[in-house]
N, C-alpha and C positions, 0 to 999 in steps of 0.2 A: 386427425384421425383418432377415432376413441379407439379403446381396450378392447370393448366387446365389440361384437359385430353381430349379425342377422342370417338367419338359415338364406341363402341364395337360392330364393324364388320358390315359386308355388312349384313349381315342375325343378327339379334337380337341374343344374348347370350342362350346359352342353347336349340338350336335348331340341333345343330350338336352332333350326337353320340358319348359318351365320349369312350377312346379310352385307352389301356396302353402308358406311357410313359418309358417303361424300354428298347427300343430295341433305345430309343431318346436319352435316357442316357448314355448307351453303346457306342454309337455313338458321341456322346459329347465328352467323356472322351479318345476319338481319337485324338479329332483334334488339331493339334499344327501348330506353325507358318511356312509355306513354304510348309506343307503337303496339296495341295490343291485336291487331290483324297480323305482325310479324310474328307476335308471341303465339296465336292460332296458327299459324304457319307452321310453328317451332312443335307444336303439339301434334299436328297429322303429319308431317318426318318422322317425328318417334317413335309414332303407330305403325310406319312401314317401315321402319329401318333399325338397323342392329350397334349395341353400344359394347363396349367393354368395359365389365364389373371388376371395380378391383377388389378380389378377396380378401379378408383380414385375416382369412384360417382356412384350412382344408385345403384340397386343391379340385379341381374341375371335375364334377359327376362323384365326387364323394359326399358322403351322408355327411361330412364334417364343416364342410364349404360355406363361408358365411359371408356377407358380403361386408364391406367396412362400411364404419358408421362416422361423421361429421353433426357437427351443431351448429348452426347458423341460426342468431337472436331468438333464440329457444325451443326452434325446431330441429326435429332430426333430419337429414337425409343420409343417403348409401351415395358414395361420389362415383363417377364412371368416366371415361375418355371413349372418344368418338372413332378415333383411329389409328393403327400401328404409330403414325407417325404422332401422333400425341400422348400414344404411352410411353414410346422414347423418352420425349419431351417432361414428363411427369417426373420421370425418377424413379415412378413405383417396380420395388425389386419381387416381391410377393407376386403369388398367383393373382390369374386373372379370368374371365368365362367371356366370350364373347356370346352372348343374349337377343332376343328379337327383344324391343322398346316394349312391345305390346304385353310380351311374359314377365318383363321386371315392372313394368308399372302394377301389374295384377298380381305381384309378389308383394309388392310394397306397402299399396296403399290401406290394405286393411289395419297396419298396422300404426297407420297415419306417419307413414316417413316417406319425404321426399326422392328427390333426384337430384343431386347435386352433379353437371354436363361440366368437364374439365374444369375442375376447381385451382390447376396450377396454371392455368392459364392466364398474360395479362388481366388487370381488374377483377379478375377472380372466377371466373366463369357465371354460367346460369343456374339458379333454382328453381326447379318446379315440383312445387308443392303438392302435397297428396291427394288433394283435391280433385285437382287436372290431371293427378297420375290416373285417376280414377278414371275422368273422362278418356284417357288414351286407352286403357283396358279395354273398354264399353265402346269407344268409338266416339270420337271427337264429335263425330257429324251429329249424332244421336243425343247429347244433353247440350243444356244450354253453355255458352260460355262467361266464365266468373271473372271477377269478381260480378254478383247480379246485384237487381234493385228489386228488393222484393215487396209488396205489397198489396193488403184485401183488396181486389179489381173493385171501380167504380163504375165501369164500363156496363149501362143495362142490357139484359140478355132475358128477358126473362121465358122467350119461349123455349129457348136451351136451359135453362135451370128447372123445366115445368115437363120437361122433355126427359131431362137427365133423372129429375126427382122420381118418373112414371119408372124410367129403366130401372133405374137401383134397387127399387122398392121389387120389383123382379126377378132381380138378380140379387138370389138369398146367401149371399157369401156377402154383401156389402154391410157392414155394421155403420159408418157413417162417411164422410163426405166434408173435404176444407179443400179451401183455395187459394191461390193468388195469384196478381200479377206480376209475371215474371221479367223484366228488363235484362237482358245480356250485354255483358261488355259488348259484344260484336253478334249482328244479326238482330231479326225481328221481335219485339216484346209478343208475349205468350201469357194464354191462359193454363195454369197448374192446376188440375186435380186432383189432390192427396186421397190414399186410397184406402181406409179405414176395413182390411180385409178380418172375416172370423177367421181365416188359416189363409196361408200362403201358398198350397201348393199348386204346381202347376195348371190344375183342371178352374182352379177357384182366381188366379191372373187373371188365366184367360178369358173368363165370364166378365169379368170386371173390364177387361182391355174393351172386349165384344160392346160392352152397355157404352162407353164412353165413344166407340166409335159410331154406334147407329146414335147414341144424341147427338154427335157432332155435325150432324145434317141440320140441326138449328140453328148455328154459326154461319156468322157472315163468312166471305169467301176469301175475303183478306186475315182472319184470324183463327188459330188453330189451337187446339188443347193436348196436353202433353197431361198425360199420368203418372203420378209418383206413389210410389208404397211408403206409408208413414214408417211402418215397420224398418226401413233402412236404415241402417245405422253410419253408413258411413254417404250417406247420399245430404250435403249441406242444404238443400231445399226442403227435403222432409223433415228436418230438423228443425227451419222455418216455422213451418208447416204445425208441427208438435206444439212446437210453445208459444207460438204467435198469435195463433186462430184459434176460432172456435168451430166445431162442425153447421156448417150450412144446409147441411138434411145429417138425420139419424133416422135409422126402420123405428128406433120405439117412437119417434115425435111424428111419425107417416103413418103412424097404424091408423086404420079406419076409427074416425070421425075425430080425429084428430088437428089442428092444424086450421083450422076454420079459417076461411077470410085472411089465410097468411099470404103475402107475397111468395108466389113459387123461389125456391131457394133460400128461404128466409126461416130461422126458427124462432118459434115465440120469443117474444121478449129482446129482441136483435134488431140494433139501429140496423140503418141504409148500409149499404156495403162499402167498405173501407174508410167507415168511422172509427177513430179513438186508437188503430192500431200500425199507424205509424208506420213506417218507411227503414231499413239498414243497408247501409252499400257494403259488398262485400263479406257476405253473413257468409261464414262456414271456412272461411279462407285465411289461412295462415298468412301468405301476400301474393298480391297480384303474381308477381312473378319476383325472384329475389337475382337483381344482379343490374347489368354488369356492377361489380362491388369497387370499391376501391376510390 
C-alpha cells in the first residue's frame, strides 16, 4: 500500500446503495488464467455488485476520504475486498466505504488506475485494469471486450462505404471518418467507426450515431458497426484509431467534384484497405487481467 492515496470516487463514499458481494465472489473464484469468458463474467458481477474500498485517509463521506493505492508491474490500482468476511481476513485496521462496482470503476479509470479484488488473499488476488474498469462504468455489454485485434477491415463493403460517404457529407458535424476491424477476446468481430466530430456535444453525437445507423442498412445481417469518438481519451480503440489509420472519407476530399473515379470509402492516393498497417493484440491494455499472482 502506498503513501498517497486517491479521492474515493466520482461521487463521495457512501452515497451508493450497499449491495451483496456473494454472486462477486462466486464469480471470482472462476476466474483463471486463459479463461477469459470467466474473466467477462468477473466484469458484469462488478457492474451489479458492491465492494469494500479500503481507505488510506479520511473516513466514509468525508471531502478527505481517499481510497489506497497499490502497484503491480508498473501499474496503479486502489485494492478492495469483496466482503465483511474478507476484510476480517485482510488485516485492514483503517477505514473503509462499501461502494457499487459501477461508481468505483467510473472513479478510477479516468485516472488510468485499476482494481486490485482481495489482494491478501491466497496467490494474491485479481487485477483488473482500467481499461475494463472502463468497460464496467459504460456497461460490459456495450464495448468490445480486450485484450482486441485490431485491424484496417479487408472485408469489401462498398455499398455501405458509398452509403455512409452520401450520409456524412450530410451530416455537417462530421469532419472525417477511420475504421477498423475489430476482433474481441470474447464475442463477434465488428466493424469500428471512428468518429472525427467538429464538436462533441450532445446534438452533434447524435447526428453522427443517426448517419451511421441509416448507413448500416447496407451491411450484411451477420455484421454490425459500433462508433467510436476519436476524441476519447481514455477509450483504447480510439486510440487505435488516432495513430494507426488514415481517414477513409474527409468533407474537404467529398466536396463537389472531387474524388473522381475513387472507390467509395477510399481517399486519393490510398491502397486497398488493410494494406501496410498491420495488426496489435491487446492495444491499450495494461494486461489481460493481472492475477491469480504467486
Amino acid at each position: 500500500m502506498s503513501a498517497s492515496g486517491t479521492a474515493a470516487g466520482g461521487e463521495l463514499p457512501g452515497r451508493t446503495r450497499p449491495g451483496t458481494g456473494e454472486h462477486l465472489e462466486e464469480t471470482l473464484r472462476q476466474v483463471v488464467p486463459g479463461r477469459f469468458d470467466s474473466y467477462e463474467a468477473l466484469l458484469h458481477a462488478l457492474a451489479t455488485s458492491s465492494v469494500h474500498m479500503l481507505l488510506f485517509s479520511g473516513t466514509p463521506g468525508s471531502p478527505e476520504a481517499r481510497y489506497g493505492s497499490m502497484e503491480v508491474a508498473g501499474h496503479s490500482y486502489a485494492p478492495c475486498v469483496t466482503s465483511p468476511g474478507e476484510l476480517a481476513a485482510s488485516g485492514w485496521s483503517r477505514a473503509q466505504v462499501l461502494e457499487r462496482g459501477e461508481a468505483v470503476a467510473a472513479a478510477l479509470y479516468p485516472s488510468r488506475r485499476g482494481l486490485w479484488i482481495n489482494p491478501h488473499a491466497p496467490g494474491g488476488g485479481i487485477g483488473i485494469p482500467w481499461a475494463d474498469l472502463r468497460r464496467v462504468a459504460l456497461g460490459p455489454a456495450t464495448q468490445p471486450a480486450g485484450p482486441l485485434r485490431l485491424a484496417e477491415p479487408t472485408i469489401e463493403l462498398p455499398q455501405f462505404y458509398a452509403l455512409l460517404a452520401q450520409q456524412a457529407h450530410r451530416t455537417t458535424v462530421v469532419r472525417g471518418l477511420h475504421r477498423a476491424w475489430v476482433q474481441p477476446t470474447a464475442g463477434l468481430p465488428c466493424l469500428a467507426i471512428g468518429l472525427d466530430l467538429y464538436e462533441e456535444g450532445p446534438q452533434s453525437v447524435e447526428a453522427a450515431h443517426t448517419m451511421l445507423r441509416l448507413s448500416s442498412t447496407a451491411l450484411p445481417e451477420d455484421l454490425t458497426a459500433m462508433a467510436v469518438s476519436l476524441k476519447d481519451p481514455h477509450d483504447p480503440l480510439a486510440q487505435w484509431l488516432r495513430e494507426r489509420t488514415r481517414p477513409f472519407y474527409t468533407r474537404e476530399a467529398h466536396a463537389p467534384g472531387q474524388g473522381a473515379g475513387q472507390i467509395p470509402g477510399q481517399l486519393p492516393g490510398q491502397g486497398a484497405a488493410g494494406q501496410g498497417l498491420g495488426q496489435e493484440q491487446g492495444y491499450g491494455y495494461p494486461t489481460p487481467y493481472a492475477g491469480p499472482q504467486g
